[in-house]
N, C-alpha and C positions, 0 to 999 in steps of 0.2 A: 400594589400597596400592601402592607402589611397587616398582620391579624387586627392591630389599635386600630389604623386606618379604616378598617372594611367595617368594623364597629363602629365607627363615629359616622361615616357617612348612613348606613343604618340607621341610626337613630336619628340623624337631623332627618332622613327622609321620614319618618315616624311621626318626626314633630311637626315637618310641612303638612304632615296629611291631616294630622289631628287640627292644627290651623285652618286648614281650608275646612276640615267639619264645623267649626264652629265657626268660622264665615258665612259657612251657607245657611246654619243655622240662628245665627243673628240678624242674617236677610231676610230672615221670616220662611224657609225653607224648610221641609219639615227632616226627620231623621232619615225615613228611605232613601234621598237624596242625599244627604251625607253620606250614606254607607253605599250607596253607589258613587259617588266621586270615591271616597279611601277604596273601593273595589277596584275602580277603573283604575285610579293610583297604582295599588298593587296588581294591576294586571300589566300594568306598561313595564313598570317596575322586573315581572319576571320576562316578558320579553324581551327587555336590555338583557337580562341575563341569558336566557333561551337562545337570542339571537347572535350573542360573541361563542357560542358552543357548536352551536346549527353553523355558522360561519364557517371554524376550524373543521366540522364535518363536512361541510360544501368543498373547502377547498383540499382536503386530504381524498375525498372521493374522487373531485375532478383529476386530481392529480395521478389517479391510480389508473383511471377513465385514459388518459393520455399517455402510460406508461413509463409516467418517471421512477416508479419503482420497482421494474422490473431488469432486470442479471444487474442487481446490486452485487458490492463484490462479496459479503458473504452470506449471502440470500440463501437460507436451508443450512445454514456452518454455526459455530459457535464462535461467539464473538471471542478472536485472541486475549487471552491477558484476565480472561472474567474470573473473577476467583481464586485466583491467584495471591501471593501475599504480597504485601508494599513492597517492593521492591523501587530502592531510590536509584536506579539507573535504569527505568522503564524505558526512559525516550530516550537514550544513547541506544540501548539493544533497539529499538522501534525502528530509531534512524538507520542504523549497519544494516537489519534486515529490509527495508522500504529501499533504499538505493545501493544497497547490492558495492556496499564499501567492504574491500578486502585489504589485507595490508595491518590488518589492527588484531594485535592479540599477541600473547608469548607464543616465541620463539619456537617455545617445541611445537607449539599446535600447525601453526604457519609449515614450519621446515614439515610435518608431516602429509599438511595438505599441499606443499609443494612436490614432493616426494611421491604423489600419489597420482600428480599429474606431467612429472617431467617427462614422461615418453611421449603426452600429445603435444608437448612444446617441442620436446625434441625434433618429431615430425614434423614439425613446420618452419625447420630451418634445413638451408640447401647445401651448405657445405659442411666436412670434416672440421676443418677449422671451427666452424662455430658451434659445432655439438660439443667441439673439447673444451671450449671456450664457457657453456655454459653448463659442463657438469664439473669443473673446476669450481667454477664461483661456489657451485652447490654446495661441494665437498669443505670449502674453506669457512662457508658459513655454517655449516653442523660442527666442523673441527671449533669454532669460534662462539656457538651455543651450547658447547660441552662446559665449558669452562666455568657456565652458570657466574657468571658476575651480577647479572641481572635478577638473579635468581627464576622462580617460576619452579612450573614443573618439569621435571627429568628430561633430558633430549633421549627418545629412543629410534630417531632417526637412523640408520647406517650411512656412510659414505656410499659413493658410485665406484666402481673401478671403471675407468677411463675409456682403456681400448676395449673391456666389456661393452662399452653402452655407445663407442663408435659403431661395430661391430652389429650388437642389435637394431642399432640405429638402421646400416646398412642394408642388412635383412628385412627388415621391413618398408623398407625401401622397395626392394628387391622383389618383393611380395607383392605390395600395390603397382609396382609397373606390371607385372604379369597380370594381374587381375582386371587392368585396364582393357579397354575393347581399343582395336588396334585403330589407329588412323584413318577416316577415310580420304581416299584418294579425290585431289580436286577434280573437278570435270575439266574437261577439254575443251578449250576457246573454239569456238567455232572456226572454218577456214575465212571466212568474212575477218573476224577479227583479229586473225593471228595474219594476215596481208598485210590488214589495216596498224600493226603493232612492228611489223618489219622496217616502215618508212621512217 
């Protein structure tokens, strides 16, 4: 209810009690009984209040009791974004950072956080063919973010040279096979089963 609302019901309860004093008092009642009913009145009265506060306490204690608010995620952290100014693209930014969406932004920024990881892509393709295959792409999309049509800020990307980054490619390659622990050898079928593997 509203500040008008919380006032008016106040006062009708005001005007019940005073009603009920002068009922008791036209019953032939004397005044200590009046002012004990508008007592008892206002004693009920504060424990309707007392008891929706004592409640929210009952149940934020239980609920601590039971550990539902314990490794919140930012339990002991400041809350992101507090104090901060309005910013009217909070919940675009909230959503890109909350699921982890890539793929979104100028050109330069992208081409450079591509750029910063094409050696672990690189590594995770198995032939020459496909290393040339995707530092080509690369090269044509910085040649093609030079041009600024789109505008944005500056591309300071470099190209790749080609048989450069086959080459490193290789090397590291080369690298992680050496580094590897060598094969083990399978064991030896028993003579039972290498009999039983003949027929």
């Amino acid at each position: 209810m509203g500040l008008m609302g919380d006032a008016a019901e106040e006062y009708k309860r005001r005007l019940e009690r005073a009603a009920e004093a002068r009922a008791v008092r036209a019953s032939g009642g004397s005044a200590a009984e009046a002012q004990a009913a508008a007592a008892q009145e206002e004693l009920e009265e504060k424990r309707r209040k007392v008891d929706s506060a004592a409640r929210a306490d009952y149940l934020v204690r239980e609920a601590i009791a039971r550990g539902e608010f314990d490794n919140l995620k930012y339990a002991g952290k400041p809350i992101p974004g507090l104090g901060q100014g309005n910013d009217p693209d909070w919940w675009v930014k909230g959503l890109i950072q909350r699921e982890n969406i890539t793929g979104l932004g100028p050109r330069a920024i992208l081409l450079r956080t591509e750029d910063a990881e094409l050696d672990a892509t690189l590594d995770k393709v198995y032939t020459e063919k496909q290393v040339r295959e995707i530092v080509e792409d690369f090269n044509a999309r910085v040649i093609d973010a030079r041009r600024q049509l789109q505008g944005g800020p500056p591309v300071i990307t470099k190209t790749r040279d080609v048989d450069g980054e086959v080459r490193r490619w290789q090397e590291r390659r080369e690298a992680r096979r050496a580094a590897a622990p060598p094969p083990e050898p399978e064991p030896k079928a028993s003579w039972w089963r290498r009999l039983r593997g003949s027929r």
